[in-house]
N, C-alpha and C positions, 0 to 999 in steps of 0.2 A: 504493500500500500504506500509505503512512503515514498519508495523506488519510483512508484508513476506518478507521484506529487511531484518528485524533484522531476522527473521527465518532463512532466506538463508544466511546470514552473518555466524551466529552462528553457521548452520550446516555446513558451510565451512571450520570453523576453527574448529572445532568437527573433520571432516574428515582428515584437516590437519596434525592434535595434534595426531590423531589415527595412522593415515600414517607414521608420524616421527616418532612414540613411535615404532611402528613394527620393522622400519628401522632399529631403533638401537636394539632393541632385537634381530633381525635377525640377526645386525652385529655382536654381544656379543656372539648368539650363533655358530654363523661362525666357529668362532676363538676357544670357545671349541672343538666344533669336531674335527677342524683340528690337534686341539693342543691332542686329547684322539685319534683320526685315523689316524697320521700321514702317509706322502708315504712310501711305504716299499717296494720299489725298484728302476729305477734309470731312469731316462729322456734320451728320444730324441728328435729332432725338424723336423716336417715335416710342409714345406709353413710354418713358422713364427708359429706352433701350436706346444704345449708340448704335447708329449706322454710318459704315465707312464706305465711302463711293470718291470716283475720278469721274471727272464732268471736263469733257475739252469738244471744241469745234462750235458749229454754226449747223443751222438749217433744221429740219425734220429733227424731232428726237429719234435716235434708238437708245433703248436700255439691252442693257450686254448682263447675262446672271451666270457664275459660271457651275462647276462640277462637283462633285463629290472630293471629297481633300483638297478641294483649291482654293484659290484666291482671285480677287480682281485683275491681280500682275499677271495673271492665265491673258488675259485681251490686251494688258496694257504693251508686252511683249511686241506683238504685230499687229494685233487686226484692227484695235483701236486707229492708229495710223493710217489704216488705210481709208478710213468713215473721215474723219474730221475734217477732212478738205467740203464737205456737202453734207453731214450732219452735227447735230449735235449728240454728244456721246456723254451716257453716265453710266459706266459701270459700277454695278455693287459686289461687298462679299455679300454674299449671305448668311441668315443669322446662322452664328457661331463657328463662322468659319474667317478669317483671316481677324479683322476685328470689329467685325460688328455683333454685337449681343445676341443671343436667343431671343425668341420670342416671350413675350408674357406668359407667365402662367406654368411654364416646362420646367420641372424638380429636374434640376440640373445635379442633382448631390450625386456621389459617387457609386452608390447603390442604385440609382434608378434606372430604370429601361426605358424611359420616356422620350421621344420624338418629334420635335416640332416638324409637323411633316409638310408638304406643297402648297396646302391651301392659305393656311399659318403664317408661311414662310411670304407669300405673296400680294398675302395683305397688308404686312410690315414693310413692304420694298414700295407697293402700290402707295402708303400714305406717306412715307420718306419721298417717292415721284413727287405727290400733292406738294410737299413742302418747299421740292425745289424747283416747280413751278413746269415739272415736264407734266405735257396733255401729249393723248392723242397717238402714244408711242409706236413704233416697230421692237416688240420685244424678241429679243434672241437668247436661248440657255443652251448649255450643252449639258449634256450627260445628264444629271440631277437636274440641273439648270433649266433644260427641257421640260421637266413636268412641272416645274416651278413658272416658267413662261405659260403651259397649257393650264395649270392655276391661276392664273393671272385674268387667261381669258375666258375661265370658270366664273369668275367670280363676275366678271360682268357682263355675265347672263342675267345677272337681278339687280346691276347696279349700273345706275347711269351717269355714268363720271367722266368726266374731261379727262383720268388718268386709267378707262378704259383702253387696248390693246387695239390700235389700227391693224396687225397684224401678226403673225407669229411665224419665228423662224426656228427651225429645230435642230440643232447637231448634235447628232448622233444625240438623239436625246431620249429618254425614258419616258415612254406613254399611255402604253399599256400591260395588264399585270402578266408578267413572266410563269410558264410552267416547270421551274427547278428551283430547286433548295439554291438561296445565297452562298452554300459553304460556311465553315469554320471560322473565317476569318471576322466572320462579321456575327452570325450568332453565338459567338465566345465570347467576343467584345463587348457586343450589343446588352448580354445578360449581367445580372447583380453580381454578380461575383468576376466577371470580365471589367466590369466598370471599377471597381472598387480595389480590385487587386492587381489584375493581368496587364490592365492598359499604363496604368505607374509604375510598373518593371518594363514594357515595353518602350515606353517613352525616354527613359532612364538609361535602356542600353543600346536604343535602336543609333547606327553609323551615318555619318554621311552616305558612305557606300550603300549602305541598305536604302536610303530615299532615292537614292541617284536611281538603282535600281528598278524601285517603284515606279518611277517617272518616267524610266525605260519603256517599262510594260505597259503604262499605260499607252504607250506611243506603236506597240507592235502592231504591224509586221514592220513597219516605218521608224526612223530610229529619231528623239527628240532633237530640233535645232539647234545648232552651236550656241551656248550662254543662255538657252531656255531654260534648264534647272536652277541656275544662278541666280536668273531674273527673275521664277516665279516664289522663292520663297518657299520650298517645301516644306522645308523644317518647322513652318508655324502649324503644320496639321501636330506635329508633335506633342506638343502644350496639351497637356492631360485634357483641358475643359475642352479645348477644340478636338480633341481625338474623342472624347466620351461623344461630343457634339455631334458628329460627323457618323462612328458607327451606327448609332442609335437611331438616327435620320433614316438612314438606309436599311438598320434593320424590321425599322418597323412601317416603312413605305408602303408594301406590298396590299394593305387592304385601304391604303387611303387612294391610290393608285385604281382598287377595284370602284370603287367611289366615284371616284373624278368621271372615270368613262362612260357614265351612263347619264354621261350629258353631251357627251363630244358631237350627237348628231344634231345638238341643235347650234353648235357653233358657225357661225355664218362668216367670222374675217376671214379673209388666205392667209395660208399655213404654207413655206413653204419648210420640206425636210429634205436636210444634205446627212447623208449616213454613207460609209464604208461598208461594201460589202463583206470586208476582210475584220469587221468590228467584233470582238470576243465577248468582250464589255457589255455591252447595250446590240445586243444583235438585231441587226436590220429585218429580216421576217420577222420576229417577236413584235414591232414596235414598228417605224416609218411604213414598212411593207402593209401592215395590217392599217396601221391608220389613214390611207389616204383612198383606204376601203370605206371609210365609217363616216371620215370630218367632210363637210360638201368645201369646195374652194380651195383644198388639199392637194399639192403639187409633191413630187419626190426625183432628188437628182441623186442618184445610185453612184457612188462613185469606186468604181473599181480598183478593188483589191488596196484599198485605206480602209485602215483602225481605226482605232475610237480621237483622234484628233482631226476630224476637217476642216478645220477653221487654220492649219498650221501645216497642213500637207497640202492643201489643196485652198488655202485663203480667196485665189478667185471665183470658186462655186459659191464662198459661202457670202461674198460680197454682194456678188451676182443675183442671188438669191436676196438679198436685204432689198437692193433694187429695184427685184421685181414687186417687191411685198407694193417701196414708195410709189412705183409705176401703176399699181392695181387698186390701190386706194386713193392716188390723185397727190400723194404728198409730194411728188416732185414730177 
């Protein structure tokens, strides 16, 4: 009896000493990112929440929303550049992800499995629009970003607002709900014990190498731009709140997702979607292929044998496609 007292003693403060030791490496590495990714553009406040957005150019709004682990540096890299000569451009992070806050209301604590999911996500971006005075937009998301753009134009099916969606553009974007398990990496994380334990050891020993990596994959079969990893700041998905942020989004998508779509047939702006056929990630039949079965005004330009970045392998489709949004709606 004493023999497992002192065991369990000893492994409690083992677990302890581990606990605090991550704590502060966590903390230590916080503070680098932030201090080597600093914000690069400027705040608003919506409900008590900061939203971080880059606003440059003239003409027509588009809003740019970007992916799952990214940030606004994902657009501000190329494609933003190539808009601002003839729009005007505001990219956001989305909540919880580079630094703009969660949404109200989301038990962000370490134990929780809670998800601020597309609709959520697009109503805090939509009243940050209100605030800085964009109507009327061409919204564009990739990846996550996508069903957050087709939330966008969910919502103003019952609202009639000047910061309603003139259009939608999708890269490789998420639309509809998927037939396969996410995998491990995300229902591990995504649960109370991946939140609270797993994701504070991984953020604590994950390498540059290991990001560099990631940012690879996410780029296959196509390999990422020279100084893309550099530029977009990976290492801020790190940061425990932004990593709990992020799994959790995605792992619990799937029925908000089933939701969203049982309105897409009465969506009336043009959509248009640019996806890879070569996309692992967000596969093109699951999602653009099906959707432009369903949305009316739904155009799709297939781009052969490109992954989940088109907007970076193939920038001209996905410009192209903004174009046609302004050309069909009269904004330019």
């Amino acid at each position: 009896m004493i023999s497992a007292l002192k065991f369990l003693t000893y492994s409690a403060l083992g677990i302890g000493l581990g606990s605090a030791l991550t704590a502060c490496t966590n903390s230590y590495k916080t503070r680098q990112i932030e201090a080597a990714y600093p914000p690069v553009g400027q705040f608003t406040e919506v409900d008590g929440r900061k939203v971080h957005y880059v606003r440059k150019g003239s003409g027509p709004e588009v809003v740019l929303i970007h992916g799952a682990g990214g940030n606004l540096r994902d657009f501000t890299f190329d494609l933003m550049g190539r808009l601002t000569d003839r729009y005007t451009v505001t990219a956001f992070d989305r909540p919880g992800h580079g630094y703009t806050d969660q949404v109200p209301g989301i038990d962000t604590g370490p134990f929780s499995t809670q998800g601020d999911g597309p609709m959520a996500q697009a109503a805090i971006l939509r009243a940050a629009a209100a605030q800085l005075g964009i109507g009327n937009p061409i919204v564009v998301g990739h990846s996550f970003g996508g069903i957050v753009s087709l939330a966008w134009a969910n919502i103003g099916l019952d609202v009639d607002s000047p910061q309603n969606a003139a259009g939608i553009v999708s890269l490789a974007g998420v639309a509809l709900p998927w037939p396969y398990p996410l995998g491990a990496y995300y229902t591990v994380n995504g649960s109370a014990i991946g939140g609270a334990v797993v994701i504070p050891v991984l953020s604590a020993v994950a390498t540059d190498g290991i990001v560099k990596t990631a940012v690879a994959g996410t780029f296959a079969p196509q390999d990422p731009p020279a100084g893309y990893a550099a530029h977009l700041g990976a290492p801020l998905i790190l940061r425990p709140d932004s990593f709990r942020a992020n799994v959790r989004q995605v792992n619990t998508l799937r029925p908000k997702v089933v939701e969203m779509a049982k309105r897409y047939g009465e969506l009336s702006i043009p959509i248009e979607f640019v996806h890879g056929t070569a996309d692992a990630t967000v596969p093109i039949h699951v999602h653009a292929a099906e959707m432009i079965k369903i949305v009316p005004n739904a155009a799709l330009t297939a781009l052969d044998g490109v992954g989940h970045m088109p907007h970076h392998i193939d920038p001209e489709a996905t410009v192209a496609a903004i174009d046609r949004i302004a050309a069909r709606t009269g904004l330019r």
